[in-house]
PLY file of the C-alpha trace (Angstrom):
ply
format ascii 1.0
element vertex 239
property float x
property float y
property float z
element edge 238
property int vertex1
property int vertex2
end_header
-80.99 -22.43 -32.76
-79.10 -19.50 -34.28
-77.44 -20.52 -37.33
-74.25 -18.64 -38.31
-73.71 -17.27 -41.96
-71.11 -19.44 -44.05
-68.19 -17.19 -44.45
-67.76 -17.90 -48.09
-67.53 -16.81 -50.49
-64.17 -14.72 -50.43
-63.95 -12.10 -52.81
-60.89 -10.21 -53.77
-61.04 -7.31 -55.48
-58.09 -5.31 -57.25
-55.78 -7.01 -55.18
-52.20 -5.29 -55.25
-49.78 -6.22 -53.02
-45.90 -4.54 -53.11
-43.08 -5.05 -51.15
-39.53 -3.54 -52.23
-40.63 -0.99 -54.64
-41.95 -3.86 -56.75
-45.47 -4.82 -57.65
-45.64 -8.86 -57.02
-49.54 -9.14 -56.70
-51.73 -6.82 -59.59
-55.11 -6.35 -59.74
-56.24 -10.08 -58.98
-60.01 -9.95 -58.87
-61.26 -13.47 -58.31
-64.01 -14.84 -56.10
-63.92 -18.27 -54.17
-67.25 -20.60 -53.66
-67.46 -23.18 -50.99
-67.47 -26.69 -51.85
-64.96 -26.85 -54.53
-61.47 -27.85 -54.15
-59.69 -24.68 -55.57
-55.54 -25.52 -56.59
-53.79 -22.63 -57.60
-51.03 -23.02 -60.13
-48.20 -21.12 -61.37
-44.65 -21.34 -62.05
-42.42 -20.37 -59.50
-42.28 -16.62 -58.19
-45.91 -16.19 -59.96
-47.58 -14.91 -56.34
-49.07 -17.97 -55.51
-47.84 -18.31 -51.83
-48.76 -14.54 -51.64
-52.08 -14.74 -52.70
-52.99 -17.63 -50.04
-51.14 -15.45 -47.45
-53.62 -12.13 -48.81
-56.58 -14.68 -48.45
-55.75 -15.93 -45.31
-54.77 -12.31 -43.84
-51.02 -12.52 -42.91
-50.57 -9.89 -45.05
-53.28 -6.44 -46.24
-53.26 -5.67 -50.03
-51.28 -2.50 -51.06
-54.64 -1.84 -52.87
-57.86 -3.57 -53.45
-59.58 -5.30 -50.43
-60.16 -9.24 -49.54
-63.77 -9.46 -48.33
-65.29 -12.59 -46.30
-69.03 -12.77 -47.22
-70.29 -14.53 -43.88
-70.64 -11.98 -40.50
-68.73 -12.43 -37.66
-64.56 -13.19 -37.08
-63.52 -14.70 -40.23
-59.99 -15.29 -39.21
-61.03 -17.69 -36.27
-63.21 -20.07 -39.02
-60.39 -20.41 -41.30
-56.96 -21.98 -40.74
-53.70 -22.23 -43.06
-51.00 -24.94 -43.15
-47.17 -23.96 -44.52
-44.58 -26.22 -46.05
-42.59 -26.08 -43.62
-45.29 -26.10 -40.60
-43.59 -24.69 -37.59
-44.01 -27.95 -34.45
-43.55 -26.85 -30.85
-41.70 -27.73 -28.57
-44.23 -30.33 -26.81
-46.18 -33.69 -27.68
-47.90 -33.75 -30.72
-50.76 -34.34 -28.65
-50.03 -31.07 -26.94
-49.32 -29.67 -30.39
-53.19 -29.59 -31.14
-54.44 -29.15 -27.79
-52.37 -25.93 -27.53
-53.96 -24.94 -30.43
-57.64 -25.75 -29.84
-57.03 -23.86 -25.91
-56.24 -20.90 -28.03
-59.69 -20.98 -29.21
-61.31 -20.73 -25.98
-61.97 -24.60 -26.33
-62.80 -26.31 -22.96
-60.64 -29.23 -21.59
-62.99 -32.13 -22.51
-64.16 -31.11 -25.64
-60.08 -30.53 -26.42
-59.24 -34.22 -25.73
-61.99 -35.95 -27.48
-60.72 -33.65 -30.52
-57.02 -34.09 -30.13
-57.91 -38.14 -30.05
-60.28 -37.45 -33.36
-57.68 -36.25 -35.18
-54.99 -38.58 -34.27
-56.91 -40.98 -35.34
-57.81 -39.93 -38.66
-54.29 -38.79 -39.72
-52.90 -42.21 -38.41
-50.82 -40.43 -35.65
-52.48 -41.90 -32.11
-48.87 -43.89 -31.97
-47.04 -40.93 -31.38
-49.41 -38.21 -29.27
-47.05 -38.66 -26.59
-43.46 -38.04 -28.68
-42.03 -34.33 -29.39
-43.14 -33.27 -32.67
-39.93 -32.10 -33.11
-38.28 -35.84 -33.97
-40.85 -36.78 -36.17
-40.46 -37.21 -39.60
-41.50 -34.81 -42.16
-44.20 -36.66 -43.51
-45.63 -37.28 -39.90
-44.66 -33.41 -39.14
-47.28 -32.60 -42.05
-49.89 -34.48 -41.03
-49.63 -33.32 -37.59
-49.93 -29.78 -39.05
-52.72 -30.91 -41.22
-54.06 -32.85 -37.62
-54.08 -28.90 -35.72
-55.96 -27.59 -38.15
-58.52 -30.25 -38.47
-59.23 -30.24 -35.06
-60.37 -26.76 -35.39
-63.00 -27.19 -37.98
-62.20 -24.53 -40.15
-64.85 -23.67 -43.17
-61.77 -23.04 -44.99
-58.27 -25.05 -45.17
-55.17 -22.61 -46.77
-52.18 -25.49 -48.01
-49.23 -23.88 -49.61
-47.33 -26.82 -51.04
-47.99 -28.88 -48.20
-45.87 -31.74 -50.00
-43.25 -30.24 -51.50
-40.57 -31.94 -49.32
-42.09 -35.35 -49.65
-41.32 -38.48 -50.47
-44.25 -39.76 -52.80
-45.56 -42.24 -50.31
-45.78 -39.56 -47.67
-46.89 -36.79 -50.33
-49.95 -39.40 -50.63
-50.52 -40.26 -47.00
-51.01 -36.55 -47.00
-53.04 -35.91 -49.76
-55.65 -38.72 -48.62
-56.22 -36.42 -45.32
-56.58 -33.46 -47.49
-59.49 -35.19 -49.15
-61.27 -36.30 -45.87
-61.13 -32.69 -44.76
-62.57 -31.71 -48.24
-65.43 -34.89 -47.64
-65.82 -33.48 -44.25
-67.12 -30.00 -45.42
-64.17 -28.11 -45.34
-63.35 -25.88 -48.41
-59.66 -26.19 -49.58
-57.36 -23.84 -51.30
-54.00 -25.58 -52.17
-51.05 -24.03 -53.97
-49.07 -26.87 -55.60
-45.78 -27.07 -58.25
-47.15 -30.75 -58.93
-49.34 -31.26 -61.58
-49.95 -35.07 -61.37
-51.44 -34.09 -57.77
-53.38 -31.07 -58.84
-55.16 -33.60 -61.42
-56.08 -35.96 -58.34
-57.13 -32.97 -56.31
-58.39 -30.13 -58.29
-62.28 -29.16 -58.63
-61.24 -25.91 -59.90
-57.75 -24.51 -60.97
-56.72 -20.92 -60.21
-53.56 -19.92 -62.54
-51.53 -17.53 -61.64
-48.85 -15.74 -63.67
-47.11 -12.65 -63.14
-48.97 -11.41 -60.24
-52.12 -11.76 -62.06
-54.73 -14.44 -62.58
-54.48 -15.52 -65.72
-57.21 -18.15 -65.88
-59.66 -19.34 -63.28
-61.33 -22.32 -64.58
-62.89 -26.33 -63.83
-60.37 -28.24 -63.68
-60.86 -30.59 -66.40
-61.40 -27.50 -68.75
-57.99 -26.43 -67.82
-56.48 -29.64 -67.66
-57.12 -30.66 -71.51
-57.29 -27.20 -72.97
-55.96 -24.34 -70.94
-57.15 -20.49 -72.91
-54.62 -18.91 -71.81
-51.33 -19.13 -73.72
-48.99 -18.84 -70.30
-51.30 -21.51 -68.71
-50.86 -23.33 -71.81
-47.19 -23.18 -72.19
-46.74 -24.14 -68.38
-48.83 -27.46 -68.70
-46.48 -28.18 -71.31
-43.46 -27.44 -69.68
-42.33 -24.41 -71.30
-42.81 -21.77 -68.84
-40.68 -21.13 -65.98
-41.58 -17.18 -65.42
0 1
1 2
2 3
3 4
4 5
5 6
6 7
7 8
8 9
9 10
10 11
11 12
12 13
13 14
14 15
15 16
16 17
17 18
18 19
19 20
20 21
21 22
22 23
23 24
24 25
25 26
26 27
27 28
28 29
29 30
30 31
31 32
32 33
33 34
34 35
35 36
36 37
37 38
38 39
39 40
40 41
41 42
42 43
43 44
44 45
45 46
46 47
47 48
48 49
49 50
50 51
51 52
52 53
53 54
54 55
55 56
56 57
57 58
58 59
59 60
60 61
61 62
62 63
63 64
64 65
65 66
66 67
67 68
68 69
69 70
70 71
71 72
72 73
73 74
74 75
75 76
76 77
77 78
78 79
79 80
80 81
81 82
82 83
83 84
84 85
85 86
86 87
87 88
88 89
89 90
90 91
91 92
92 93
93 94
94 95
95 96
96 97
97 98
98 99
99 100
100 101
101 102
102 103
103 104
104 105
105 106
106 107
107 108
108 109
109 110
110 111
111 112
112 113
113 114
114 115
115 116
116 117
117 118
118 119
119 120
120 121
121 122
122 123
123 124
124 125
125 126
126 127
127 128
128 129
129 130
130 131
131 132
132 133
133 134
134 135
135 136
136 137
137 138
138 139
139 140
140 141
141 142
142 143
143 144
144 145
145 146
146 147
147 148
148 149
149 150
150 151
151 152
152 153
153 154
154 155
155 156
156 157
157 158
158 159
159 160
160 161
161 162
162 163
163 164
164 165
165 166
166 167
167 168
168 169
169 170
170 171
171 172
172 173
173 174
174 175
175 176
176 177
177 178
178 179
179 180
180 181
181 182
182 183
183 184
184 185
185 186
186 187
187 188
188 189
189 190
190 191
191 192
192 193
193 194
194 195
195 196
196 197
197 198
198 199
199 200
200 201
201 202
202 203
203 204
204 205
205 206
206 207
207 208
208 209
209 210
210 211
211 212
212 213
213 214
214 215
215 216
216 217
217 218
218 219
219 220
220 221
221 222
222 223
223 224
224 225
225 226
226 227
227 228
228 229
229 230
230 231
231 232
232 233
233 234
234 235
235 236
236 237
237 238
């Protein structure tokens, strides 16, 4: 049987992105390996939703180029959740099998998916309710559920708990880790520390529109080298 190349890892190189006359994204050269859970930090306005959005391919660099090392379409073995993640207007069991028909997924092998990842996300109560009234915790998870059920090599997040309560920040954070057990490498933006420390393998900081300091995650978490990483585990950088 023909096995397909992994598609990691991603390499960006000289990486500029500008919209507006200004540069937001400058020269980030950086290179991703599978397995590792990568959380990219940064205070607010650093380019960290931007740089999962140059990674994932929502947007082209103004310069520079984003390569996927694996042949084949890239873009259909990777998936990316938002913060807000936009629910139609159907089941949330439709939700997902929408999704996986988009794929070119056949009916049977669609339902024994959708009921997978119900399942695992703690969501089989509701596959018949809109997604649309549930709540935002069980919104995320749904989001979280669609992309699952694709079996993506790579998992995007940009702050996919940011408008969480803590019990439904973890409810959500324990499914990000079963997709990381299952095989799945994740890249996670995230203004939480506390949750980058449960979560991070390897911490990506970004300040400026540059990557100031790529590094394991306990490394960075005691001692960061860089004075801007530094000053923003301690609380004293907000740009």
């Amino acid at each position: 049987m023909r096995v397909t190349p992994a598609i990691l890892p991603l390499r960006l190189e000289n990486v500029c992105f500008e919209a507006g006359g200004q540069r937001l994204i400058d020269g980030i050269s950086v290179e991703l390996q599978s397995g590792s859970r990568t959380l990219v930090l940064g205070p607010n306005g650093a380019g960290k939703s931007l740089f999962l959005r140059l990674c994932h391919g929502l947007i082209s660099p103004s310069e520079g180029s984003v390569t996927w090392t694996g042949a084949g379409d890239a873009t259909r073995r990777q998936a990316m959740v938002f913060q807000r993640p936009v629910m139609l207007r159907r089941s949330a069991a439709a939700n997902i099998d929408y999704a996986l028909s988009l794929r070119g997924i056949g009916r049977s092998e669609r339902r024994a998916r959708v009921d997978e990842v119900l399942e695992k996300t703690g969501l089989q109560a509701h596959a018949g309710r809109s997604a649309r009234v549930l709540s935002g915790g069980e919104q995320q998870r749904l989001a979280l559920a669609r992309a699952w059920a694709l079996r993506p090599e790579v998992l995007f997040l940009d702050e996919p708990t940011a408008n969480l309560d803590p019990a439904a920040s973890r409810s959500v954070e324990r499914i990000i880790d079963a997709i990381h057990q299952g095989g799945t490498k994740i890249v996670m933006t995230t203004h939480d520390l506390g949750q980058a420390r449960r979560l991070a393998d390897e911490v990506l900081f970004i300040h400026r529109g540059r990557v100031a300091e790529h590094a394991p995650a306990g490394q960075f978490f005691e001692k960061p080298v860089n004075p801007a990483a530094d000053a923003f585990m301690r609380g004293e950088l907000t740009w």
